[in-house]
N, C-alpha and C positions, 0 to 999 in steps of 0.2 A: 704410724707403723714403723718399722726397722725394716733397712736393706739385707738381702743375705751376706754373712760374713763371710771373710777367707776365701772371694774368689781372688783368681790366678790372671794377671795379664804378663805382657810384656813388660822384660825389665827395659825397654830401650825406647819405650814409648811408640810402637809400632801399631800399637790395639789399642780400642777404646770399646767402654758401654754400646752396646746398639738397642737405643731406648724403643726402637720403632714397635717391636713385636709384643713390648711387654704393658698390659694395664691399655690395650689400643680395642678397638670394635673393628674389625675388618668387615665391612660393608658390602655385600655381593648380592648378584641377583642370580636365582629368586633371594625371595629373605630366607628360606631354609638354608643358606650356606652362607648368611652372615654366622659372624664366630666372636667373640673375645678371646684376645691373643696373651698368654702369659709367658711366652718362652725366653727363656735368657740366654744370649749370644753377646758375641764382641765384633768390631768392626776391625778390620786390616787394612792402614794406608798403603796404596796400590804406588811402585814407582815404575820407572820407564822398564825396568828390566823384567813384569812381569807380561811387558806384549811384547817383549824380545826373547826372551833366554828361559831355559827350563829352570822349574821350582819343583823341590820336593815338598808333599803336604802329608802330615801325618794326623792320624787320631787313633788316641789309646783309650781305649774303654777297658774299665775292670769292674763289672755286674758286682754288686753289693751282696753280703751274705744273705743266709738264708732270712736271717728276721728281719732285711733290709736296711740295715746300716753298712758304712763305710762304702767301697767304690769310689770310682771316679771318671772323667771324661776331659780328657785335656787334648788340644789342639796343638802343633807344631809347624811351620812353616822353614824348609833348611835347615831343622833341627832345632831350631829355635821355639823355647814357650810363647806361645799367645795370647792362649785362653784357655784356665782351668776353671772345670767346678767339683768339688769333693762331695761327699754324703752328707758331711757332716753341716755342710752349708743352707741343706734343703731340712733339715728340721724344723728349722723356724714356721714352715708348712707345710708340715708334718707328710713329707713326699722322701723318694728317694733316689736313686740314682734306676735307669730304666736296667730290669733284666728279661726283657721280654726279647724274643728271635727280631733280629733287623736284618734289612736289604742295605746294602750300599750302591746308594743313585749318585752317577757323576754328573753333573750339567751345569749349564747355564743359563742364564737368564734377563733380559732386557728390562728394568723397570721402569714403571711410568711416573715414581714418583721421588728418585735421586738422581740428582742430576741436572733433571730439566721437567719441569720447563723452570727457565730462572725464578726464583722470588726474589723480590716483586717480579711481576711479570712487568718489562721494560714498555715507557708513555708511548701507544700510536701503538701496540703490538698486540695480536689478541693469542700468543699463545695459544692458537689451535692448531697450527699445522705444524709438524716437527719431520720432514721430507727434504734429507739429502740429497743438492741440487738443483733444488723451487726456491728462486728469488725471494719467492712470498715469503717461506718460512723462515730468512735465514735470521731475524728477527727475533728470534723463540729458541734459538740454537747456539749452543755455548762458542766461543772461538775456537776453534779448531778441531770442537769436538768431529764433524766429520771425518776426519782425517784419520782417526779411528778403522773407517768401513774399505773396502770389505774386510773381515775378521773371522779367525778360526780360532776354534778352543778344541785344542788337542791333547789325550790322554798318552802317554808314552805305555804305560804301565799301569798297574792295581796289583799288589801285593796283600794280603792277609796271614797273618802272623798269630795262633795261640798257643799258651805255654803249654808244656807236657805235666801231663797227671794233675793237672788244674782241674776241680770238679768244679768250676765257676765259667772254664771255659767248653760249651758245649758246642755242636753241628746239630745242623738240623730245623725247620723250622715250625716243630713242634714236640720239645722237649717237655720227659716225663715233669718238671716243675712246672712247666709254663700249656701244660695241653689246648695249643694253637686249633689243631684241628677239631677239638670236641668244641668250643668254643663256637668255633664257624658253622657245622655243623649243626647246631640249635641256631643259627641265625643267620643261615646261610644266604635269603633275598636278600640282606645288608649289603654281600658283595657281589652280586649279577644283574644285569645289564638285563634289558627285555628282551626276550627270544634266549638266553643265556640258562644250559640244563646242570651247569656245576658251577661251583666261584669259583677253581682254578682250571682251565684247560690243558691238557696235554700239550710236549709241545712240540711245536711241529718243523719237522725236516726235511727243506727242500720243498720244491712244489709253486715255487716263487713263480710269475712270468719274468719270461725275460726275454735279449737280444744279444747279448754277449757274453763269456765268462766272465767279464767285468762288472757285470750286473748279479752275479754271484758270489763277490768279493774277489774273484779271481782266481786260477786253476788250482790253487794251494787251500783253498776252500769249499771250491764247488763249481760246479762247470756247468751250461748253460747247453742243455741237447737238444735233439735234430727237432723235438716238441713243442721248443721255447720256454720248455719248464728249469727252474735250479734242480741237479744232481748233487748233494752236499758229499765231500768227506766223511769220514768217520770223526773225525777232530771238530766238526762244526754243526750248529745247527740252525733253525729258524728257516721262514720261508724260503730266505736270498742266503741263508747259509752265513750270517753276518755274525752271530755268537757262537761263542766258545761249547762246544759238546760237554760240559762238566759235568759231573756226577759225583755221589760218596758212594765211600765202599762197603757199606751198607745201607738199609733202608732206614731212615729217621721218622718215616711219619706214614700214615696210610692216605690213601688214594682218598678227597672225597668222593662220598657217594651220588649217584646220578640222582635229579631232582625235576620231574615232569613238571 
């Protein structure tokens, strides 16, 4: 077979391929939620200054036109190229670049299988226990990697950026092209949970327990009454009042319907 052409890394040598996800069998139990994995990504060598000092991370998506060619989706780190891939690179099978409504999830994550446990696993060590500060484990445990913990992964900021009079860049998370919610709609058990009468619920403001305005995010968010319940802001929302009250300035999509 042939690789996709004309991906984009770093000119400094900072990225590479990240073979893991692509042509692999992710293995889960039950077997319903084993998968074959085709996604292509790049890896970023991590130095000292990214558990010290602030980094900016960017990603530029541009949804492909209507017959699904062209777009693209490139990575930045301090402004810096990382990882691009263009349209024209996913031909080869016969795919394109996504223009379907997306969430942006920040997070992090621990894996069990970069990193550690070493390979080979080191003679006299059985590589099962991997617990910061048991003698037993330290065995199984890179040098210094502890020194690591404890650790915070802090966001400063999230900015969202589209161009004006761009019909490519749309709100909303079921737009006339792409009808999210008819979709769901015809298949709506796919996304509810047992006991669950819609896949998307209302969301809800305030009403948290609590013991402090602290437990509210704090008085500039929501305040914690004589109840024990969270009082949110108008600016917040969520039980404990912990996210942003955001809104559009009109309606994009209709309410699903209720589902006995």
């Amino acid at each position: 077979g042939h690789w996709y052409p004309d991906l984009e890394y770093s000119s400094q040598n900072k990225s590479d391929l990240n073979p893991f996800f692509y042509g692999v069998t992710l293995v889960h139990k039950p077997n319903s939620y084993t998968y074959q994995s085709d996604a292509l990504s790049a890896n970023l060598q991590l130095k000292a200054t990214h558990y010290s000092k602030q980094h900016v991370y960017r990603v530029e998506w541009e949804p492909p036109a209507e017959d699904g060619t062209g777009g693209y989706i490139k990575w930045f780190t301090d402004g810096e190229l990382i990882y691009g891939i263009h349209g024209k690179s996913l031909d080869i099978m016969k795919t394109e670049i996504p223009s379907e409504p997306m969430y942006l999830l920040m997070n992090t994550a621990v894996s069990s299988h970069w990193g550690f446990p070493p390979q080979p696993c080191p003679e006299g060590c059985s590589c099962k226990c991997f617990e910061c500060g048991n003698p037993e484990c330290a065995c199984a445990i890179p040098s210094g990697y502890c020194d690591n913990f404890p650790a915070s992964f802090e966001i400063d900021y999230v900015r969202v950026y589209q161009a004006i009079n761009e019909s490519k860049h749309i709100l909303g998370c079921s737009p006339e092209a792409r009808p999210t919610a008819t979709f769901i709609e015809g298949h709506a058990k796919r996304y509810m949970t047992e006991g669950q009468r819609r896949p998307l619920e209302p969301v809800v403001t305030g009403g948290g327990s609590c013991s402090s305005h602290k437990d509210c995010g704090g008085i500039e968010r929501g305040v914690c009454s004589a109840s024990g319940l969270c009082e949110c802001s108008e600016y917040s929302a969520g039980p404990l009042c912990l996210a942003h009250a955001a809104f559009y300035d009109f309606d994009t999509s209709k309410q699903p319907k209720i589902f006995s």
